[in-house]
C-alpha positions as CSV (number, residue, x, y, z in Angstrom):
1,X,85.4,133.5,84.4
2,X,86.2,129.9,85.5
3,X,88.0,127.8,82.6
4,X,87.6,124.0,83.3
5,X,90.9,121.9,83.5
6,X,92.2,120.7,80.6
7,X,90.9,123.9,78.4
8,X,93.5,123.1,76.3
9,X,95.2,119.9,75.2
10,X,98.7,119.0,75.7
11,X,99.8,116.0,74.3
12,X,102.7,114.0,75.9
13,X,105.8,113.2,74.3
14,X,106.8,109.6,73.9
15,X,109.3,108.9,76.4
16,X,108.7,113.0,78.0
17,X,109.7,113.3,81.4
18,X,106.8,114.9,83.8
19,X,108.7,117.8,84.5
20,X,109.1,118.7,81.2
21,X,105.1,118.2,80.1
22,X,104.6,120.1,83.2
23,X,106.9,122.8,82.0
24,X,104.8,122.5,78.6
25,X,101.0,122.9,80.0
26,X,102.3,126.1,82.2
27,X,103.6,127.1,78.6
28,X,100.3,126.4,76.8
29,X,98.4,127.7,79.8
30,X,100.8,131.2,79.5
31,X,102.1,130.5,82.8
32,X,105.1,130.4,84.4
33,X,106.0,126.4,85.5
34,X,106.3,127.7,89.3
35,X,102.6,128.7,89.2
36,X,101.5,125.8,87.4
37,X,103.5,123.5,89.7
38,X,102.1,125.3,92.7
39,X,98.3,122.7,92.0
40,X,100.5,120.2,93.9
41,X,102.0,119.9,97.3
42,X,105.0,119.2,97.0
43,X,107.6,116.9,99.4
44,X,111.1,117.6,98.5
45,X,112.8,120.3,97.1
46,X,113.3,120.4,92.7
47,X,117.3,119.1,92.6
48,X,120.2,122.0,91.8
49,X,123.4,121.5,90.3
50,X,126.2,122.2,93.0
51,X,126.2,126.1,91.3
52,X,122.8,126.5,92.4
53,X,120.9,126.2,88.7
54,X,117.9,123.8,88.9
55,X,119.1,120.6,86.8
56,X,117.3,120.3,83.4
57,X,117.1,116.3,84.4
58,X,115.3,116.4,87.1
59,X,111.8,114.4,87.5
60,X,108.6,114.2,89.0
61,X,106.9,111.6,90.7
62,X,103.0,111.9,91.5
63,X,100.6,110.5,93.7
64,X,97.3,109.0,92.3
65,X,95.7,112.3,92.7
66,X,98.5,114.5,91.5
67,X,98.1,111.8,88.1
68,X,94.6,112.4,87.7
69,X,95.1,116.2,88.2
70,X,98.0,116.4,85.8
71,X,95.9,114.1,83.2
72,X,92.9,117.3,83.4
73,X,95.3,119.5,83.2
74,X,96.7,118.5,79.9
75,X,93.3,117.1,78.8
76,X,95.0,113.9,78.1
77,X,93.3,110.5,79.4
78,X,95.6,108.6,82.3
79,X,96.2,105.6,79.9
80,X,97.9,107.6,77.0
81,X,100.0,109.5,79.5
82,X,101.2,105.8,81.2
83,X,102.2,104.9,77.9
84,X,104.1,108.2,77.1
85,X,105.5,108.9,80.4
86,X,108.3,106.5,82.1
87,X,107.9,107.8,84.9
88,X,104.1,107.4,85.3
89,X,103.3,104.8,87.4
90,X,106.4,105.1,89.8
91,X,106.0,106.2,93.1
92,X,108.1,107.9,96.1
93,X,108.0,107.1,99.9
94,X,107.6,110.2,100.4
95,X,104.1,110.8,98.9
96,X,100.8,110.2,100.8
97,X,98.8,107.0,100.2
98,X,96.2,106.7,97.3
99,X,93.3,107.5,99.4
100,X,94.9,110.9,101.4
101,X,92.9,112.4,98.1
102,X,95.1,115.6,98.0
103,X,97.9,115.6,94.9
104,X,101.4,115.6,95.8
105,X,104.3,115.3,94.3
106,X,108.3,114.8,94.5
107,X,111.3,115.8,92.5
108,X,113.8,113.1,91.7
109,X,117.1,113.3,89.3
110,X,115.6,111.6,86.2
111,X,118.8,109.5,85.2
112,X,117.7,107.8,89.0
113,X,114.2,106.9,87.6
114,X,114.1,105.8,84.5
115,X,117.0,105.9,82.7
116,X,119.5,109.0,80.9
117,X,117.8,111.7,80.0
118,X,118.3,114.2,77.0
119,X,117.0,117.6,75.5
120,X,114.6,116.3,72.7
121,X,115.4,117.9,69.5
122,X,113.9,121.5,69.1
123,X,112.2,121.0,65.2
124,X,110.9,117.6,66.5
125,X,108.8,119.3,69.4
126,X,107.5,122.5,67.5
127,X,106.3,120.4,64.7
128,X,104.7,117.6,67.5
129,X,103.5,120.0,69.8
130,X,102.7,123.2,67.3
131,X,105.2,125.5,69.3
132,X,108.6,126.5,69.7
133,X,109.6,124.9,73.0
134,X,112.2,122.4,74.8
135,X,111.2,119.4,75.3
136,X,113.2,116.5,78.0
137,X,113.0,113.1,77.2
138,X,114.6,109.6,78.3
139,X,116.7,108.5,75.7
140,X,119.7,105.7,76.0
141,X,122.9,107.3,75.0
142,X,123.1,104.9,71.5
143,X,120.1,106.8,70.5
144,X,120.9,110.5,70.5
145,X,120.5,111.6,67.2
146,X,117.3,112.9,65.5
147,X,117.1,110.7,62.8
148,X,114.4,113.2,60.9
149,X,116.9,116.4,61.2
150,X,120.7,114.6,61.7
151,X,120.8,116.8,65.3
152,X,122.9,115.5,68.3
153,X,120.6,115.5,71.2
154,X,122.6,116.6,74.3
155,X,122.2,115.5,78.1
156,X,120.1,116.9,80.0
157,X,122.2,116.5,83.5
158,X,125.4,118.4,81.9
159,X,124.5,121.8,83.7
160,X,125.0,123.3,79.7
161,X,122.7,125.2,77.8
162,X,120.8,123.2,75.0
């Protein structure tokens, strides 16, 4: 049985990076992100820390039709995920023009984007989102406390475990 995209909806989270709503719909979707992530072609490789762990900051950038592929995915229209997303609109050199019709996609260090980037604050996102999940968000270092639960929200980029 065929499901159509965007079966069910995954909200954004206001100032979420891409990677991390990507990382949520593979959640929702009981995927891992890998497989989810595998819808686009990708053209550069997801950034490590020097040990070799993938960096929790890292970012993706998307092509027109890797935006409107996401956008079914999380059954989300493309206007409410430009306003949640920094990262929305921004494009790499890297990715084909608007018209090669085919989604793509490259990773990026988030901090180079759109700002510092921060592990959102666990209670926050379950009671947003409905489930127990991290969550990666931009957020300027004087603004790194959950004001609703008094938690310090750590950086993303540290290589250190939320």
């Amino acid at each position: 049985m065929i499901l159509p995209p965007g079966l069910l909806r995954t909200a954004p989270l206001c100032g979420e990076t891409t990677s991390s709503l990507i990382c949520r719909i593979a959640s929702r979707y009981g995927l891992e992100a890998t497989a989810l992530r595998s819808c686009w072609k990708w053209r550069s490789h997801q950034p490590r820390h020097d040990g070799g762990g993938a960096r929790a900051d890292a970012e993706v950038l998307l092509n027109t039709a890797g935006r409107q592929l996401l956008a079914g995915l999380c059954g989300v229209e493309e206007g409410v995920l430009a306003r949640a997303l920094p990262s929305w609109g921004l494009e790499d050199a890297r990715l084909p023009a608007a018209d090669a019709g085919e989604p793509a996609a490259a990773w990026r260090i988030g901090g180079a984007v759109a700002g510092p980037v921060a592990f959102g604050c666990r209670l926050c996102t379950a009671r947003r989102t409905g489930a127990a999940g991290r969550a990666v968000l931009y957020a300027p270092r004087w603004d790194r406390v959950c004001a609703r639960h008094g938690r310090w929200l750590l950086d993303a980029d540290a290589d250190q475990p939320p």
